[in-house]
C-alpha positions as CSV (number, residue, x, y, z in Angstrom):
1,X,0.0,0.0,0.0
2,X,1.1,3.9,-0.7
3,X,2.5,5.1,2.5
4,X,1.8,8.8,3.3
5,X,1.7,11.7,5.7
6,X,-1.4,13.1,6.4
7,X,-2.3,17.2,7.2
8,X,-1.6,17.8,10.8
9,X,-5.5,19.9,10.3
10,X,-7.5,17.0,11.5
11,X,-10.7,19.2,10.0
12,X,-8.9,18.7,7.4
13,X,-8.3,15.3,7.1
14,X,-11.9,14.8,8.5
15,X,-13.0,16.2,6.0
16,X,-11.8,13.9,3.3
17,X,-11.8,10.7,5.2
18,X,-15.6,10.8,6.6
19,X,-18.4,9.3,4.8
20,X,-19.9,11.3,2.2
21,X,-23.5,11.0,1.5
22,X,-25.0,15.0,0.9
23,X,-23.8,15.4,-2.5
24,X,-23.8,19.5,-3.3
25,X,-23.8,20.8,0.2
26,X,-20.5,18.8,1.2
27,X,-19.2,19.6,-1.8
28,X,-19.2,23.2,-1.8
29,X,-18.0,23.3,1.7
30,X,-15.1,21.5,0.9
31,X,-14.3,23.1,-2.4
32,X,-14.5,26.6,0.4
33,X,-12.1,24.7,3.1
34,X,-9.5,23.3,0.0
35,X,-8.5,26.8,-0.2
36,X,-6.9,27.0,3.0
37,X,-4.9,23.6,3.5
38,X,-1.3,24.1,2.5
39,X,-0.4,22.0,-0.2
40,X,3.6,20.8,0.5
41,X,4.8,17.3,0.2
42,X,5.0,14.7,-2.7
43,X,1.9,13.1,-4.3
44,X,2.9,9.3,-4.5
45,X,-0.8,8.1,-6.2
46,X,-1.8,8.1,-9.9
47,X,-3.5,11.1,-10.8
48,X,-4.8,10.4,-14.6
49,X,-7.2,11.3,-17.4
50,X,-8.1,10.3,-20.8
51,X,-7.5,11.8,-24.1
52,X,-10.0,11.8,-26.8
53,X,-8.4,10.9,-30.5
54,X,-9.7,14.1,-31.8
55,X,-7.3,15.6,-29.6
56,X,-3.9,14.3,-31.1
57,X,-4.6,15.1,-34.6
58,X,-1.7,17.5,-34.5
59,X,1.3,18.9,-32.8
60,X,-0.3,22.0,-31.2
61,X,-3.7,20.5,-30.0
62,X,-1.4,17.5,-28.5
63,X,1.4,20.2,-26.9
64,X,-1.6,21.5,-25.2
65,X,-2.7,18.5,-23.7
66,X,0.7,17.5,-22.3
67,X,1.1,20.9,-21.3
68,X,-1.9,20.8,-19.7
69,X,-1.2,17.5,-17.9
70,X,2.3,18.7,-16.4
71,X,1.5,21.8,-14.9
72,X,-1.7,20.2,-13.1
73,X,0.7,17.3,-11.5
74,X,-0.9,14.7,-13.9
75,X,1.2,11.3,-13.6
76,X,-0.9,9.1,-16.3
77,X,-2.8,9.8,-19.4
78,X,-4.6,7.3,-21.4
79,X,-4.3,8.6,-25.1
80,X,-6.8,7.1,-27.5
81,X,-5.4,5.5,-30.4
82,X,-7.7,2.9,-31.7
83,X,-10.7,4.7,-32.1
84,X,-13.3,3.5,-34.7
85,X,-11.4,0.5,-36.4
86,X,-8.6,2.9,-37.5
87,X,-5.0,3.8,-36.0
88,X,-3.9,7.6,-34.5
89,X,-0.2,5.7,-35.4
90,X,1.5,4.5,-37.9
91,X,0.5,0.7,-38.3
92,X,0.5,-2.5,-41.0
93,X,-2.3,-3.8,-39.6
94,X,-5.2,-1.0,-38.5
95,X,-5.6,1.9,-41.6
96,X,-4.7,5.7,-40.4
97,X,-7.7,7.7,-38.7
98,X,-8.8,10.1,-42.1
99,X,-8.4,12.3,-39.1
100,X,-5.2,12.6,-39.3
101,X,-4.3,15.2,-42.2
102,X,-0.7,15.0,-42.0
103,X,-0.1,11.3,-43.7
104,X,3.7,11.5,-42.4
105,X,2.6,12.9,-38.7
106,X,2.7,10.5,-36.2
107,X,0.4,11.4,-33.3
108,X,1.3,8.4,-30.8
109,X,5.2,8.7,-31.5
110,X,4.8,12.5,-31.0
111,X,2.9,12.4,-27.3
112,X,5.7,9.7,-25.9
113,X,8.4,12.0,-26.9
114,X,6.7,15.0,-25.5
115,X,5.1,13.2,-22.3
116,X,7.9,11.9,-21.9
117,X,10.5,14.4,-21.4
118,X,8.0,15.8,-18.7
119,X,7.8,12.4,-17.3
120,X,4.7,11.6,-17.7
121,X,3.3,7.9,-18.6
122,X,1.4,7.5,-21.6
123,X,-1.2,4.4,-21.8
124,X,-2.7,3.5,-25.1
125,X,-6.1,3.7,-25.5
126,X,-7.8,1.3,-27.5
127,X,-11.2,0.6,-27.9
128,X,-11.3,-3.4,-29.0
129,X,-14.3,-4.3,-30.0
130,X,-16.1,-1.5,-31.2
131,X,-15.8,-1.3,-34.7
132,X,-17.4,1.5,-36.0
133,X,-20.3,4.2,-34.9
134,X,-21.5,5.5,-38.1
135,X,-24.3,5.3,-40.4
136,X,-22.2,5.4,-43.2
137,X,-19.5,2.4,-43.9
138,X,-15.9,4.6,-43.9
139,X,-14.6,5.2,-47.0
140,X,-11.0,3.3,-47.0
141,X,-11.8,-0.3,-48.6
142,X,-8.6,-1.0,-46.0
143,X,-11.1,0.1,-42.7
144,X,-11.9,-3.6,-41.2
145,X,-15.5,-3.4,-41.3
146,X,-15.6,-3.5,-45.3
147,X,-13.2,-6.1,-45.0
148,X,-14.5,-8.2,-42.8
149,X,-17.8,-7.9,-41.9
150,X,-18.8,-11.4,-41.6
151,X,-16.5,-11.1,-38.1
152,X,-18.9,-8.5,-36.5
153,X,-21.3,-9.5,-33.6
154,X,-25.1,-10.3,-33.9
155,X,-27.9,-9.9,-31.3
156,X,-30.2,-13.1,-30.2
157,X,-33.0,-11.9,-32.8
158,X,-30.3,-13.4,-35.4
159,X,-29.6,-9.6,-36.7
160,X,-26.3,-8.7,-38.0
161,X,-25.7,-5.0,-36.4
162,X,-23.5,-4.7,-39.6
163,X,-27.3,-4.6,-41.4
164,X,-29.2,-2.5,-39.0
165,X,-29.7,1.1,-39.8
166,X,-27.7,3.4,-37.3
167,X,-31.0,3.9,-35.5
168,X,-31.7,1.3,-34.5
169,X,-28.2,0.6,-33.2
170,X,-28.9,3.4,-30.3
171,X,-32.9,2.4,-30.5
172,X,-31.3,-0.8,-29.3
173,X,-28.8,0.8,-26.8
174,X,-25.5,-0.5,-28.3
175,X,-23.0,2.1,-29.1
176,X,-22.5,0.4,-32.2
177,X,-20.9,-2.4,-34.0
178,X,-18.8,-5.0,-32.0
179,X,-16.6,-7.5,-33.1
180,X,-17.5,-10.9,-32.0
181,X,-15.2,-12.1,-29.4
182,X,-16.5,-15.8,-30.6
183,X,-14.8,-15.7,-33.6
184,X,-11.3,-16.9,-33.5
185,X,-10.0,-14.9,-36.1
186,X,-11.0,-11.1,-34.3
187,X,-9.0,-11.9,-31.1
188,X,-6.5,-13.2,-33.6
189,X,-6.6,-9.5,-35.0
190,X,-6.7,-7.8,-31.9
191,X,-3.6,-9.2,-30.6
192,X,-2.0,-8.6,-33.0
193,X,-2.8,-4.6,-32.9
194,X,-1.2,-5.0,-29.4
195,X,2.1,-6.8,-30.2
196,X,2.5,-4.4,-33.1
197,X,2.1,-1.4,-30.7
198,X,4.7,-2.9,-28.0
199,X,7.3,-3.5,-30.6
200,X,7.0,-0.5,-32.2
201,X,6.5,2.1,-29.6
202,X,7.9,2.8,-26.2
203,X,4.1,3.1,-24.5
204,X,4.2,2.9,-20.6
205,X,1.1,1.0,-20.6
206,X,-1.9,-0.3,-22.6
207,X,-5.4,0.3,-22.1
208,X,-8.2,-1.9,-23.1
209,X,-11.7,-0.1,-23.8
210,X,-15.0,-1.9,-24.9
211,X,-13.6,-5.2,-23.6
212,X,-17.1,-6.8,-23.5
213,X,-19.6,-7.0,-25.2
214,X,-22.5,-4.9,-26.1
215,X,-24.9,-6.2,-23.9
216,X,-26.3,-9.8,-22.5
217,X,-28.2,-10.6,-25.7
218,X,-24.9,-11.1,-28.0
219,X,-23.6,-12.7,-29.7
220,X,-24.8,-15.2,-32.1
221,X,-22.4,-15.0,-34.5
222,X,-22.2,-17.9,-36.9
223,X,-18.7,-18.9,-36.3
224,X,-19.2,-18.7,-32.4
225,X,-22.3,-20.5,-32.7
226,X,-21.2,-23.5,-34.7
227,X,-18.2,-24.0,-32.1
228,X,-21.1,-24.0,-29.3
229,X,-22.9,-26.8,-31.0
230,X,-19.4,-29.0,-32.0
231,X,-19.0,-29.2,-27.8
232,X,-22.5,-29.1,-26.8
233,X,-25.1,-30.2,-29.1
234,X,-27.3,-27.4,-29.3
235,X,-27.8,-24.2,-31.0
236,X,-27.1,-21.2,-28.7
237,X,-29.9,-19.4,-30.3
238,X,-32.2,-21.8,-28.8
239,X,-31.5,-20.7,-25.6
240,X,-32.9,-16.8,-26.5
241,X,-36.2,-18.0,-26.7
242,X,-37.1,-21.1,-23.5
243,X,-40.6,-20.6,-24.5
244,X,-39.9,-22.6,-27.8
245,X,-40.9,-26.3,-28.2
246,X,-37.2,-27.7,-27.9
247,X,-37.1,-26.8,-24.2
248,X,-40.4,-28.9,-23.4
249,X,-38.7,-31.7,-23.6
250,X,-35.4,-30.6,-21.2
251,X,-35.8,-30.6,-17.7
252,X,-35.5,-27.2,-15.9
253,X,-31.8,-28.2,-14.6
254,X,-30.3,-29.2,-17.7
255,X,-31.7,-25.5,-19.1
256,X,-30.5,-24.4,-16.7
257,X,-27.1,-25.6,-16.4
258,X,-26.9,-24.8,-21.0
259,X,-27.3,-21.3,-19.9
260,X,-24.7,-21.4,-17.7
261,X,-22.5,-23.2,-20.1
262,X,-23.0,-20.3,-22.9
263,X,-22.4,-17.4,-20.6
264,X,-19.2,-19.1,-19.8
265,X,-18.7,-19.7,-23.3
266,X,-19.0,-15.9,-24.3
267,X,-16.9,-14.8,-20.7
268,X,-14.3,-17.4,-21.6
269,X,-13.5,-15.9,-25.1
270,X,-12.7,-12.4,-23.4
271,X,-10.9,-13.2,-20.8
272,X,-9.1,-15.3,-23.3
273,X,-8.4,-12.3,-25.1
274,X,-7.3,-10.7,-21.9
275,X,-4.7,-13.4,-21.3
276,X,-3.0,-13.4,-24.6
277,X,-2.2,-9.5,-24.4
278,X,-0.9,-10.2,-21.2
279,X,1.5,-13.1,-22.3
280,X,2.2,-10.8,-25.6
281,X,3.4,-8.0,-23.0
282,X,5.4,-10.3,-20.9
283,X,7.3,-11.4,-24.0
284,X,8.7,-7.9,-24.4
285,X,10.4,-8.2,-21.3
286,X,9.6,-4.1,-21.2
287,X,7.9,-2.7,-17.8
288,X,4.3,-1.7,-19.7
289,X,1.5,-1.9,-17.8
290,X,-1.8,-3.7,-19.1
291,X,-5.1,-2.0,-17.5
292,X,-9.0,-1.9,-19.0
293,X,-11.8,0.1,-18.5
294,X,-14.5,-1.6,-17.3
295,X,-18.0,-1.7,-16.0
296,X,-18.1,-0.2,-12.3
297,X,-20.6,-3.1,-10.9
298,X,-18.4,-6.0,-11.3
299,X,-21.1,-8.6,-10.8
300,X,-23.4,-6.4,-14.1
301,X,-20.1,-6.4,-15.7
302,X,-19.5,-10.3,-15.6
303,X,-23.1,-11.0,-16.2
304,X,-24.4,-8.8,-18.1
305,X,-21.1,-8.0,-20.5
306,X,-19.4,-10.9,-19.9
307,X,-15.9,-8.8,-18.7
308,X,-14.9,-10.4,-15.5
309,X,-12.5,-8.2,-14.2
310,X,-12.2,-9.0,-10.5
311,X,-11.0,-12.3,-12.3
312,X,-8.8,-10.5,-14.3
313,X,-7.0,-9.1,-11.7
314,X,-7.1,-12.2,-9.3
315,X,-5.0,-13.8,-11.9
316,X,-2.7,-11.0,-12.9
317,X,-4.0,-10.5,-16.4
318,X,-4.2,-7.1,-15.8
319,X,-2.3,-4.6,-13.4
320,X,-5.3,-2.5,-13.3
321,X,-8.6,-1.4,-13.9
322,X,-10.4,1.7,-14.4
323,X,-14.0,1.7,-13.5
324,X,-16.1,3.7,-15.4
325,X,-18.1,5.1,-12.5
326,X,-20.0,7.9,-14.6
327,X,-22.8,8.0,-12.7
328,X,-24.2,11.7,-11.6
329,X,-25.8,9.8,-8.2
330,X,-23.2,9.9,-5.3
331,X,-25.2,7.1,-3.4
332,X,-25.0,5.1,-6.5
333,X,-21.3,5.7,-6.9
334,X,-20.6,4.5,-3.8
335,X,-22.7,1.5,-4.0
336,X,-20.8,0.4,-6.7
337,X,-17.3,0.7,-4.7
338,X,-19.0,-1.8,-2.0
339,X,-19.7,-4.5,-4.3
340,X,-15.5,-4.6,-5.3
341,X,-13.9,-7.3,-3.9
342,X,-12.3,-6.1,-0.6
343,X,-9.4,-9.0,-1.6
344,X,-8.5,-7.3,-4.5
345,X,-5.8,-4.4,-3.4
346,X,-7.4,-1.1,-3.6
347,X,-3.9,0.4,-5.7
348,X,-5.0,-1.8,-8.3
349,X,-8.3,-0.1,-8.7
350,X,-7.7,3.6,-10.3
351,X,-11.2,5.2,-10.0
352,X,-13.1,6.6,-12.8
353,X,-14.7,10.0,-12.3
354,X,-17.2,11.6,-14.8
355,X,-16.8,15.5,-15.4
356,X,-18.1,15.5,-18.7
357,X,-21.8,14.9,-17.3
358,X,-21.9,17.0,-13.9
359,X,-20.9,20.2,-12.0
360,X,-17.0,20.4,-10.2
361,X,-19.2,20.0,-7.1
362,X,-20.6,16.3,-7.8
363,X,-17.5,15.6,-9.5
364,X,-15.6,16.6,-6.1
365,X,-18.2,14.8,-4.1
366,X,-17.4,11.4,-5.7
367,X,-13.6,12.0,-5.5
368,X,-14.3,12.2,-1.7
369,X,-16.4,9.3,-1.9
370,X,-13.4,7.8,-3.2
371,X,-10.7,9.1,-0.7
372,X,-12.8,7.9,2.1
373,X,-13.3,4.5,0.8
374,X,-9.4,3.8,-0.1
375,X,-9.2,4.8,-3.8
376,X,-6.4,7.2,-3.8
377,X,-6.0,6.6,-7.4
378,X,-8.1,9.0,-9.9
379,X,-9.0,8.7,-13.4
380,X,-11.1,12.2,-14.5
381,X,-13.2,11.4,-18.1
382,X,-12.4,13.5,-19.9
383,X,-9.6,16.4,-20.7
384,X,-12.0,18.3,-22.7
385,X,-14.1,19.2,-19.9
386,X,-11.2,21.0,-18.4
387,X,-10.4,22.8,-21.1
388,X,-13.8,24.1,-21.8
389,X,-13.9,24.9,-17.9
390,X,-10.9,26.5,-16.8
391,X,-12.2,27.0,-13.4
392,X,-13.8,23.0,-13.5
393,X,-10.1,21.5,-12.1
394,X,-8.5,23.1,-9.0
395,X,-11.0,21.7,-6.2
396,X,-10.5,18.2,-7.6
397,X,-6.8,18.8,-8.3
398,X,-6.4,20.3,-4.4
399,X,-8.5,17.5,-2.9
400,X,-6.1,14.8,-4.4
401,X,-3.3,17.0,-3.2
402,X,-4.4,17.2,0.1
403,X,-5.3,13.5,0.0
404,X,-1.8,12.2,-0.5
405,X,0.4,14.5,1.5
């Protein structure tokens, strides 16, 4: 565990260690109190945020941001560079981001060297699965989705996403369309994208986004259902509809115990994914961390998007996790910090705050929250929020300040 002094002010330190549970009204009193707590001594936890692609387009929007990040005492940031099925790098394997004018700029390569002579870590950001977001198909015949889209993922009414009309994509609360994690050849793909990465660049860490899938009802896939049947004799499409005559003549157990078996099925072929980064990391023999972001309620997250993390972590696939605890509700923030495993070590769990959706005052309530349950570690979604806020920072930046002196 991080070892620390704390303020000799025990208002102070009462302050951020009691339990927090009136949103505003604490809030504002402690964004008045921040102001007078002398700020000396070393921070020793992660203090971190992530940055959008369309912010590392060029070399002035991404001097900014690293700019930005080292005069505010930020230790991480988690750069997106797999956005939509396309690459803010230079890579054989993903096409360039049409976003990226410059053919012979090189975002990623230019935010390590600038991070990195201000000693900041830089984490790749890459969503996995998520393909694409668009109604319209992207115009590179290289883009993955015109080449492939017989590997994207399909909801239990037999639907390929890749033939829905983009509204009916959100109609159907998906963000988009997924790869399917049940087809051998994605992960194939996606490890790939990650070994290419490692070789090439001298990231501090990776971070895996969209590591699930996009809801309970997915995926029938073809390929992934044709490798359920070869082990268990029946059609996973079946199972979406137990009213239907085949299960009149199953006993409730054995339907039972199927449905277990193809939740498994679908959680075993991320965490599968999971574990080959990891061993594709390890072969590099370089200190880069592997972290994801992930669902806040771990037990919605495994059932309900298949993306066991506490399992993850358990078993050292990943170093850490970032849970995306968005929500504008302080009680349901904190409910979702009780139902973490109190076995898994809280310096593996770097919180995610929203400021993109709420006032500094929430967003200072739930890094309290977060203080006072153990999370010393922040994660702040997202940079752009603080640039279009000036004033939007300081109370959170002087609470973790004051947190880990």
């Amino acid at each position: 565990m991080l070892q620390r002094s704390r303020p000799q002010n025990n208002g102070d330190v009462s302050l951020i260690g009691s339990y927090i549970k009136n949103c505003r009204a604490v809030a504002i009193t402690a964004l008045f109190l921040l102001y007078w707590v002398d700020l000396s001594g070393q921070n020793t936890a992660h203090l971190s945020m992530w940055i959008v692609r369309d912010q590392i387009t060029g070399r002035e929007s991404i001097d900014k941001f690293i700019e930005f990040a080292d005069r505010n005492g930020f230790t991480d940031l988690f750069v997106q560079v797999r956005g939509r099925g396309d690459a803010f790098y230079k890579s054989s394997i993903v096409c360039l981001a049409p976003a990226v004018h410059d053919q012979n700029f090189d975002p990623l390569k230019y935010t390590l060297e600038k991070a990195h002579l201000r000693n900041i870590k830089v984490h790749a950001w890459l969503n996995m699965y998520l393909l694409w977001t668009s109604g319209e198909r992207p115009s590179d015949n290289n883009h993955l989705i015109n080449q492939h889209s017989e590997w994207c993922a399909v909801n239990a009414d037999g639907v390929k996403d890749i033939k829905r009309k983009f509204n009916d994509l959100k109609k159907n609360n998906t963000a988009g369309i997924y790869l399917s994690p049940l087809v051998p050849d994605v992960n194939r793909y996606l490890v790939g994208i990650v070994k290419e990465l490692v070789e090439l660049y001298p990231v501090d860490g990776i971070h895996l986004d969209y590591i699930r899938y996009p809801k309970q009802s997915y995926d029938y896939n073809e390929v992934g259902r044709k490798r359920f049947i070869d082990i268990y004799g029946i059609d996973p499409i079946l199972l979406a509809d137990l009213n239907g005559s085949y299960f009149s003549r199953m006993a409730g157990e054995n339907i039972e115990d199927m449905l277990e078996q193809w939740s498994n099925f679908r959680r075993d072929a991320i965490t599968d994914l999971v574990g080959d980064i990891r061993s594709v990391i390890i072969t590099t023999s370089k200190p880069i961390l592997l972290s994801a972001a992930v669902k806040p309620d771990p037990f919605n997250a495994r059932h309900l998007f298949y993306q066991d993390w506490e399992n993850w972590l358990k078993n050292d696939y990943l170093d850490f996790v970032v849970p995306m605890n968005y929500t504008k509700n302080a009680g349901k923030f904190e409910q979702a910090l009780s139902k973490i495993d109190p076995l898994i070590s809280k310096e593996r769990i770097w919180m995610g705050i929203g400021v993109y959706n709420q006032n500094r005052y929430d967003a200072l309530t739930k890094t309290l929250i977060s203080f006072a349950n153990g999370y010393s570690n922040l994660a702040f979604f997202s940079y752009e929020t603080f640039i279009s806020q000036p004033d939007y920072l300081s109370p959170l930046l002087r609470a973790f300040q004051i947190n880990n002196q």
